[in-house]
N, C-alpha and C positions, 0 to 999 in steps of 0.2 A: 504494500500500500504506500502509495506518495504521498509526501505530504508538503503545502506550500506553508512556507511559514517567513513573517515578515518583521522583521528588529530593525525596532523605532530607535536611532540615536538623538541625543540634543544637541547636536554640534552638526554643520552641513560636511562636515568630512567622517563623521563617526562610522557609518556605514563603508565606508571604501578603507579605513584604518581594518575595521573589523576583518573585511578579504581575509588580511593574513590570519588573522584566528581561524576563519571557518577554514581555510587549507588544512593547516596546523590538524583540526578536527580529521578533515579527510585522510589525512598521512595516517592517522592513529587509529583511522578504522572506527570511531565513533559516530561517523555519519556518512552516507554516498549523496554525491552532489550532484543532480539529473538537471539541474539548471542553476541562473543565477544570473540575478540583475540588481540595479542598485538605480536609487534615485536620491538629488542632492537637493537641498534648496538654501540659497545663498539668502544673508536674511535681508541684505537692499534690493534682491531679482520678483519679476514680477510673479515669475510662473519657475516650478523646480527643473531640473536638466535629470535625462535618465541615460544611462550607461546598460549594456546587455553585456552581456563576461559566459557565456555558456557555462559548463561544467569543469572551467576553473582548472580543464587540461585538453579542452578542446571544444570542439561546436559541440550547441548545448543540443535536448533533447526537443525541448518546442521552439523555439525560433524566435523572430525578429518580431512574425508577426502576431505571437501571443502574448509578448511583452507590450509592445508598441499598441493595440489593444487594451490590453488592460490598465494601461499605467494611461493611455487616453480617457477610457472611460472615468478613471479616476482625478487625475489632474486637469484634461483640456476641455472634454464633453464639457462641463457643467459652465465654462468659460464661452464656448460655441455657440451656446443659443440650440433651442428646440428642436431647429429645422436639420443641426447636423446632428443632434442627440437622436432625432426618430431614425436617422437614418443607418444609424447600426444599432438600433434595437434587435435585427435578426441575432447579430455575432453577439453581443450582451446576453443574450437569452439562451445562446451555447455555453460562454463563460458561467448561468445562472446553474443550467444544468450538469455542470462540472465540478457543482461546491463549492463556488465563486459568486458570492449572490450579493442583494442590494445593502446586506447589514456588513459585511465584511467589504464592501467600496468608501461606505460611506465613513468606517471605522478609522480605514487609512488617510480616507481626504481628511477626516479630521485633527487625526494623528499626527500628520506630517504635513508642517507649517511652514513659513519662512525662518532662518537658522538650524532647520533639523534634515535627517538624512532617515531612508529606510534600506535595508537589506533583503531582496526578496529570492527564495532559497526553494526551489522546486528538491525535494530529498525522500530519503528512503533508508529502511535501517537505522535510524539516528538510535543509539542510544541516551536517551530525552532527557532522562535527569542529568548525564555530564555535561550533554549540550546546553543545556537549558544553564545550570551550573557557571558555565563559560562566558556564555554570551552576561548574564547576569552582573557578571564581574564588572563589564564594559559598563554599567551603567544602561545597557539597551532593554527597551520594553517589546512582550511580547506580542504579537497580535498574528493569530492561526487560524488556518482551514484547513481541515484534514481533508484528502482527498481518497476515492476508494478506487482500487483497479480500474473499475470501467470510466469512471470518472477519468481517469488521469489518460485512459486510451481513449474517452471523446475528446482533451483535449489536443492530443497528438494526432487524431486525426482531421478535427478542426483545423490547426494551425500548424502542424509542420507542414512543409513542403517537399 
């Protein structure tokens, strides 16, 4: 079972410092990294900047356009106006069906402000309480969706290419 799970920093670099811990994790066999993206927000920028980083030793498992997606729905939609929000309500409502739904968008837009950073970690295998432990350390807050096999294969076949 996948699982996406997303660490909220207070500082717009805390997420991209973090990188090196989550390897660090991967080396030690505490968690498998199926994906992984990060998004920054500068605290004088209008709107935050997002980075795609695959699986942290090569292209990742969903792609450009399942990040780019969802870190839209989350940060630009709401900014767009209506007319472009209706217009991927289709792909929204694959992301809904995936364990991606409207309570877990709206957590993050809230979450992650101007001055702060999140880490977003498509994984498997984690063992939770080290990881959890780890991140913890940093100061980052948690915020998760657990995803179930089929879940995690409608997104792979939604959005890979």
């Amino acid at each position: 079972m996948a699982t996406l799970t997303v660490w909220k920093f207070d500082s717009s670099d805390g997420a991209r410092i973090a990188l090196d811990l989550l390897r660090k994790l991967q080396e030690q066999q505490l968690i498998t990294i199926r994906d992984t993206a990060y998004v920054y927000w500068e605290a004088d920028a209008k709107r935050p900047k997002t980075k795609e980083l695959g699986k942290l030793t090569g292209a990742g498992a969903l792609g450009g356009a399942f990040w780019g997606l969802l870190f839209g729905l989350i940060f630009f939609i709401p900014l767009l106006g209506a007319a472009i929000g209706a217009g991927v309500g289709a792909l929204a409502g694959s992301l809904s069906k995936a364990g991606i739904d409207d309570d877990f968008v709206q957590e993050v837009r809230d979450s992650v402000t101007p001055g702060t950073s999140a880490l977003f970690v498509m994984s498997e295998h984690a063992i939770v309480d080290r990881v959890a432990e780890q991140f913890k350390q940093t100061g980052a807050e948690l915020i998760t969706t657990n995803l179930s096999v089929h879940e995690e294969a409608l997104l792979r076949e939604t959005f890979t290419s």
